[in-house]
C-alpha positions as CSV (number, residue, x, y, z in Angstrom):
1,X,97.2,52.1,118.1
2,X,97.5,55.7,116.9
3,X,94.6,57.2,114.7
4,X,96.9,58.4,112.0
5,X,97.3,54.3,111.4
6,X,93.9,53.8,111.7
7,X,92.6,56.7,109.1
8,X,95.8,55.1,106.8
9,X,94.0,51.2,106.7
10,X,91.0,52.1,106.4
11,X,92.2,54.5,103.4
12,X,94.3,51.4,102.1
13,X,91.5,49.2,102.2
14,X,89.2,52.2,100.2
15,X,91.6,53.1,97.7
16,X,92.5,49.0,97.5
17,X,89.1,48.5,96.2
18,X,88.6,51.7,94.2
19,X,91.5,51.0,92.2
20,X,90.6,47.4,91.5
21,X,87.5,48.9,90.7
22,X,88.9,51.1,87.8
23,X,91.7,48.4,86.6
24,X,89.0,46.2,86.0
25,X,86.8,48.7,84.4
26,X,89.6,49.8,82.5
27,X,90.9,46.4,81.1
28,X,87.0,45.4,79.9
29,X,86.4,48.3,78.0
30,X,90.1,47.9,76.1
31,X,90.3,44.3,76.1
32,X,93.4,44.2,77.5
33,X,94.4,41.2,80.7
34,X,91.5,41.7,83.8
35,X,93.7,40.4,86.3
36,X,97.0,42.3,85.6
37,X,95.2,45.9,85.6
38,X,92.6,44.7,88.2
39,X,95.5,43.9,90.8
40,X,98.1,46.5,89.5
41,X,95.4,49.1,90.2
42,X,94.2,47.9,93.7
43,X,98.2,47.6,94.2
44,X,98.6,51.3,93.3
45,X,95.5,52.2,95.0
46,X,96.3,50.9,98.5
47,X,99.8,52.3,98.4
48,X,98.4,55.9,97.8
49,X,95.6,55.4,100.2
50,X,98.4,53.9,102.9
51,X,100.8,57.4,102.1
52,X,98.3,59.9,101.6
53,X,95.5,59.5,103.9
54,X,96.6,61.0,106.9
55,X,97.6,64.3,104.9
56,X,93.7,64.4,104.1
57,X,92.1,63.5,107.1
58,X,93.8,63.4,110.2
59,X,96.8,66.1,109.4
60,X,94.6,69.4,108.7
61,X,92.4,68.3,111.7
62,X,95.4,68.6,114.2
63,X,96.5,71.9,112.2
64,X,92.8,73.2,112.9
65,X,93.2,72.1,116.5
66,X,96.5,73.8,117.3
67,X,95.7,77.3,115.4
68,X,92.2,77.5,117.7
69,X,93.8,76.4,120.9
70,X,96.2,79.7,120.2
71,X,93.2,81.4,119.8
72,X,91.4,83.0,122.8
73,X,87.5,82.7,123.7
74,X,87.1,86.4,123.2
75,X,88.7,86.5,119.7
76,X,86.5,83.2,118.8
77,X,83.1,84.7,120.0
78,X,83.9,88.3,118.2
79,X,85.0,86.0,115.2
80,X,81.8,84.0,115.0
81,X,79.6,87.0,115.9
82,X,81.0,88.9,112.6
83,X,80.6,85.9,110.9
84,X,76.8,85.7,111.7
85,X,76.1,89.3,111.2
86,X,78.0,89.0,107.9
87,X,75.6,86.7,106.6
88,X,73.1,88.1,108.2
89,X,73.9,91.0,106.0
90,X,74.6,89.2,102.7
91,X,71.3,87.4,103.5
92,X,69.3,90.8,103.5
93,X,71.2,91.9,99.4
94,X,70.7,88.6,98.4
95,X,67.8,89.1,97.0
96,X,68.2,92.8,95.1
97,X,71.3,91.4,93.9
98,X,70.0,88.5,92.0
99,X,67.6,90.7,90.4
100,X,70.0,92.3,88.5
101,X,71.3,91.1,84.5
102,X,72.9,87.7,84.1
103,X,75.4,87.4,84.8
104,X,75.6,89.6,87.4
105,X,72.6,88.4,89.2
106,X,74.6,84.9,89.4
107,X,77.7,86.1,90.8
108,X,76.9,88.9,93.2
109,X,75.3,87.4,95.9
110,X,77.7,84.7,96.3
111,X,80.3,87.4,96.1
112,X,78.5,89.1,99.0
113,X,78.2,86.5,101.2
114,X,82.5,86.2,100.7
115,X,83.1,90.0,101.6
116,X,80.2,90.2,104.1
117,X,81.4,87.4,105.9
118,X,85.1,88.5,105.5
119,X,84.2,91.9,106.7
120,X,82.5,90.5,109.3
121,X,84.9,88.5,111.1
122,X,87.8,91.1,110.7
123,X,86.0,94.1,111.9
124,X,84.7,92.0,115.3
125,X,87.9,90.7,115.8
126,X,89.4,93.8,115.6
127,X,87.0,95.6,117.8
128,X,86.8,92.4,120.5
129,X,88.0,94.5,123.1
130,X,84.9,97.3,122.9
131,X,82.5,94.6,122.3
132,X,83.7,92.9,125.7
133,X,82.9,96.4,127.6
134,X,79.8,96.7,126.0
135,X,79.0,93.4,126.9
136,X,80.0,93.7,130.3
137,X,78.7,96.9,131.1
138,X,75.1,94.9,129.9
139,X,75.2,92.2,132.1
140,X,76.2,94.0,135.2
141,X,73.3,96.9,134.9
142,X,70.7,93.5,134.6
143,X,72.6,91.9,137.8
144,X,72.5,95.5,139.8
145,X,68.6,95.9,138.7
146,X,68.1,93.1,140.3
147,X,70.0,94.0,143.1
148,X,72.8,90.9,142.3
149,X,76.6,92.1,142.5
150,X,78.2,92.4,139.6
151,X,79.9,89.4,138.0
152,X,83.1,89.0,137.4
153,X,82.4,88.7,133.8
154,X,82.5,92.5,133.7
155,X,86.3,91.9,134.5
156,X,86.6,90.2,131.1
157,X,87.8,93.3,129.1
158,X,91.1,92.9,130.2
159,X,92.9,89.4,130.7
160,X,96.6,89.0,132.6
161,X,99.0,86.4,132.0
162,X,99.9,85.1,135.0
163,X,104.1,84.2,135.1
164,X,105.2,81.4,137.4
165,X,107.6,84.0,139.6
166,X,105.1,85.8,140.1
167,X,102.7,83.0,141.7
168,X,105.8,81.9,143.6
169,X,106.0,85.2,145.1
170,X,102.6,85.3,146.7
171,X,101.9,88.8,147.0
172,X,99.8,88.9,143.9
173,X,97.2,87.4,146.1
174,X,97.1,90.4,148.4
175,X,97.5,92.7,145.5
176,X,94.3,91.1,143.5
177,X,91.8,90.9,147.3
178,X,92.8,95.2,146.8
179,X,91.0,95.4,143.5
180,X,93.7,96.9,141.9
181,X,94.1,94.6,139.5
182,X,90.9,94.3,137.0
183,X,90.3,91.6,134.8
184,X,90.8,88.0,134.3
185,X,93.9,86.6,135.3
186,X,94.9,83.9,132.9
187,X,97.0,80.7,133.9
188,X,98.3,78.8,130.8
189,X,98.5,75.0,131.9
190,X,102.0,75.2,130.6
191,X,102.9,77.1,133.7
192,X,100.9,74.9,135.9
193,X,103.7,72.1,134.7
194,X,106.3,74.2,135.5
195,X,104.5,75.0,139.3
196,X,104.2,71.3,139.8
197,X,107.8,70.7,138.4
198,X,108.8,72.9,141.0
199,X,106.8,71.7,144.0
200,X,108.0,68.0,143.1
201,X,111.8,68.8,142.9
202,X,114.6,67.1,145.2
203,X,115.6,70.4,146.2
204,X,114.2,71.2,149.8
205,X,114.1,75.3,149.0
206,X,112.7,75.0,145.3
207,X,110.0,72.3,146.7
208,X,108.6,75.0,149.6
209,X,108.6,77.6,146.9
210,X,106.5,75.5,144.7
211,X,104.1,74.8,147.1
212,X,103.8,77.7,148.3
213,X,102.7,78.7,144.7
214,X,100.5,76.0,145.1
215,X,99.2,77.6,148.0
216,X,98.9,80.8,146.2
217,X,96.7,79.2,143.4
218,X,94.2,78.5,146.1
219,X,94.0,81.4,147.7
220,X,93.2,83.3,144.9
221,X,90.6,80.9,143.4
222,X,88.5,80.8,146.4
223,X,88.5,85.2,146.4
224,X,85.9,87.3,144.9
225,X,87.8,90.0,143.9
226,X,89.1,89.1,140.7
227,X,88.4,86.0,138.5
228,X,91.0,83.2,137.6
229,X,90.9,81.2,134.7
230,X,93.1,78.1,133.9
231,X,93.5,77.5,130.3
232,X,95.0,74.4,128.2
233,X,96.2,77.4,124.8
234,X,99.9,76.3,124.2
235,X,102.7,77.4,121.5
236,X,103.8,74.9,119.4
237,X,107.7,74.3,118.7
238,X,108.9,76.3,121.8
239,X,109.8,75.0,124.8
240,X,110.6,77.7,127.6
241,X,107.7,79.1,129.6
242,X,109.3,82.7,129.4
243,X,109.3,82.4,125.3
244,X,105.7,80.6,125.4
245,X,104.1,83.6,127.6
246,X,105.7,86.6,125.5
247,X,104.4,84.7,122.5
248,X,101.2,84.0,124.1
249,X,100.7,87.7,125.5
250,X,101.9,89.1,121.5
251,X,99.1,86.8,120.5
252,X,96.4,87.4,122.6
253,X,97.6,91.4,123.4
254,X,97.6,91.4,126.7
255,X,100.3,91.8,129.7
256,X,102.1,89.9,131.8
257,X,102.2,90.0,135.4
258,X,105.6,89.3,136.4
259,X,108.2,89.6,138.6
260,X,111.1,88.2,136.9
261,X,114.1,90.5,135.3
262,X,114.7,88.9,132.6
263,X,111.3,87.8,131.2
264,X,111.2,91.9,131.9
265,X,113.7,92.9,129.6
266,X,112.7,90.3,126.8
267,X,109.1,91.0,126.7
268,X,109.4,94.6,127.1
269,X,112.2,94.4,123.3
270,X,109.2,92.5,121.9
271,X,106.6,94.8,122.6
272,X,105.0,92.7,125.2
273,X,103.7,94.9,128.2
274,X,104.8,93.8,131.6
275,X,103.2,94.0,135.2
276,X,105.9,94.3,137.6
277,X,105.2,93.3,140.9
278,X,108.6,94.8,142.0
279,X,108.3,97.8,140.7
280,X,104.7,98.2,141.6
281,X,105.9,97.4,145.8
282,X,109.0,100.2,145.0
283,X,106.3,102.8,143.5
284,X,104.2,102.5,147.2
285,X,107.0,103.1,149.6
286,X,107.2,105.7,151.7
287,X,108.8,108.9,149.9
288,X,111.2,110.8,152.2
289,X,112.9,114.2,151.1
290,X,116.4,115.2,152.3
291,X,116.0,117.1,155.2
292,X,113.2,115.1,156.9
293,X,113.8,113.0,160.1
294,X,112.1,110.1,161.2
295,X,113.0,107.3,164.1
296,X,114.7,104.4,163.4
297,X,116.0,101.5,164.8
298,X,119.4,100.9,163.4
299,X,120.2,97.1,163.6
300,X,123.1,96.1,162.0
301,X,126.6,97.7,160.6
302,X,127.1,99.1,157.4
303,X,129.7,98.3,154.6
304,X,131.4,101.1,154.9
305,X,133.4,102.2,158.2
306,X,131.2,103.5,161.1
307,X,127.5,103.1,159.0
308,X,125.1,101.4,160.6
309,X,121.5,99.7,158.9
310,X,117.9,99.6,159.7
311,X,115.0,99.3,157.7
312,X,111.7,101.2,157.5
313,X,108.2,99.7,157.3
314,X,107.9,99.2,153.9
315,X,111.4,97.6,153.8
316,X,113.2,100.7,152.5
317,X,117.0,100.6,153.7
318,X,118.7,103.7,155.9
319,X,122.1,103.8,156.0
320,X,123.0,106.1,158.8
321,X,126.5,107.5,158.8
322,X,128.0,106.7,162.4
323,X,125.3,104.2,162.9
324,X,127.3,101.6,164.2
325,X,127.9,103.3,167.7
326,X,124.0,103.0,168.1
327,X,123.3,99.3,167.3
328,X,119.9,97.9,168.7
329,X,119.3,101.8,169.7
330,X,115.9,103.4,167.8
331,X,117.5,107.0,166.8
332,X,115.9,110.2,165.3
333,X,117.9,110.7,162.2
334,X,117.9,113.3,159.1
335,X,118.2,111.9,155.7
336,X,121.1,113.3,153.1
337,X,120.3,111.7,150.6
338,X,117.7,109.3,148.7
339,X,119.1,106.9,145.8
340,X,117.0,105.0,143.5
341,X,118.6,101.8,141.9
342,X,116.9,99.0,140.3
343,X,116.9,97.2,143.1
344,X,114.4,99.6,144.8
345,X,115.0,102.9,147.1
346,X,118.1,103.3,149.6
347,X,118.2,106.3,151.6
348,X,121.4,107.8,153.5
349,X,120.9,109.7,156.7
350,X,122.7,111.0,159.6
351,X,121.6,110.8,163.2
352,X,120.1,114.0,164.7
353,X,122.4,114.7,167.7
């Protein structure tokens, strides 16, 4: 039994007897037939009370529900925090205002406590981030007087949506035991449905990947380094992840951390900064200068006629013209050339005979 039929009997039944109420209130004091308005009016009442009632009651509280489960805990506790000091405020004038003339006197301090309050709540909100830092920086010079590491609450100042490529990948878990990523890094459960999906589906590849997100998940709620929070805030009326997280990050003004080209590209047209794990691994690798030489060992052909392949540490492809006479060999080879696509760093070199 859903509550919107609950809240719409019980109006029935109150609107029933209010209107049989009135109908035979009505028909005493005009002498007109008790029964007919008594029961036309309870007829009329319960209908309105059957069809109406949930748009009072339960309707505007699910409305409430879904606009603060968009909202995030730092804009609620700036919110409510302006709110306070706005009436703290408006408290303070109330009582120089209402010394003044009628009718001024009458209207000013309620008028105050409106604006104050207004003010309040707009100029928190709007300063959230600041008031986080300042918040932070507090509570970690207490925990360091007292010689406690700092919390992770002085990572709260900046909050990172987490994408689910992105815990697939796993290397955001080495990434965040570095340091290098401060903050809180924010899982919408939304994701964690589509992790699950993953983990549970028929396909053997897809199912290892899940899991190993899975995994992931773990991993980086048992480290120290950074601090992870799941949370339940959805978007209402959209139903892929991608559109649901550039939303959620427009909302809430924050990045994404991502790996995925085309949540890339979309969030980037909306405004939406991105985190991108691939082009964060392309900005570390190893930068090499036609000219240079370094050893190699070249392990496959080439597409091209007589190139031969290896790979550096960091995963950077060489492309060594003639290669292919020196397969399995390490060689001492000169780069040519160094090309940067979108798919990361190839270099061309030639070996140094």
């Amino acid at each position: 039994m859903s509550t919107d039929f609950i809240f719409r009997i019980v109006g029935m039944f109150v609107l029933f007897s209010f209107g049989g109420y009135w109908g035979y209130w009505f028909a005493q004091n005009n002498a007109l037939s008790v029964f007919a308005y008594t029961a036309g009016m309870a007829f009329v009442g319960a209908l309105v009370g059957l069809i109406v009632t949930p748009f009072v009651t339960t309707r505007p509280v699910r409305a409430m529900r879904s606009l603060l489960a968009r909202v995030s805990a730092e804009q609620l506790f700036s919110g409510l925090t302006g709110l306070v000091m706005g009436l703290i405020v408006a408290a303070l004038l109330t009582f120089p205002l209402s010394m003044l003339p009628t009718p001024l006197g009458d209207i000013l301090p309620f008028l105050g406590v409106l604006i104050f309050g207004y003010f309040g709540v707009a100029i928190f909100v709007m300063r959230q981030n600041d008031m986080m830092n300042v918040l932070s920086g507090l509570v970690n010079k207490g925990e360091a007087a007292v010689g406690v590491p700092a919390s992770a609450w002085g990572n709260t100042s900046r909050t990172i949506l987490l994408d689910t490529s992105v815990i697939i990948d796993g290397r955001v878990a080495d990434i965040a035991k570095t340091g290098f990523l401060p903050g809180t890094l924010l899982i919408p459960r939304f994701v964690l449905t589509e992790l699950q999906y993953i983990a549970d589906s028929a396909d053997s590849l897809r199912r290892q990947r899940g899991r190993r997100g899975m995994e992931v998940l773990a991993e980086l709620q048992k480290g120290s380094a950074v601090s992870i929070r799941i949370t339940d805030i959805d978007v209402d009326g959209v139903r892929e992840v991608d559109d649901k997280l550039v939303i959620l990050a427009r909302q809430m003004k924050c990045p994404i951390l991502t790996n995925d080209y085309n949540l890339n590209r979309i969030a980037e047209l909306q405004g939406v900064s991105i985190l991108n794990i691939n082009e964060l691994a392309n900005a570390i690798k190893s930068v090499v200068l036609p000219g240079e030489t370094f050893n190699i060992l070249i392990i496959q052909d080439g597409k091209e006629m007589g190139q031969g392949v290896g790979y550096m540490d960091d995963g950077t492809m060489v492309v060594v013209e003639g290669g292919n006479k020196h397969l399995g060999v390490r060689k001492n080879v000169t780069v040519t050339k160094v090309l940067q696509t979108a798919a990361g760093r190839m270099i061309f070199a030639r070996p140094e005979d």
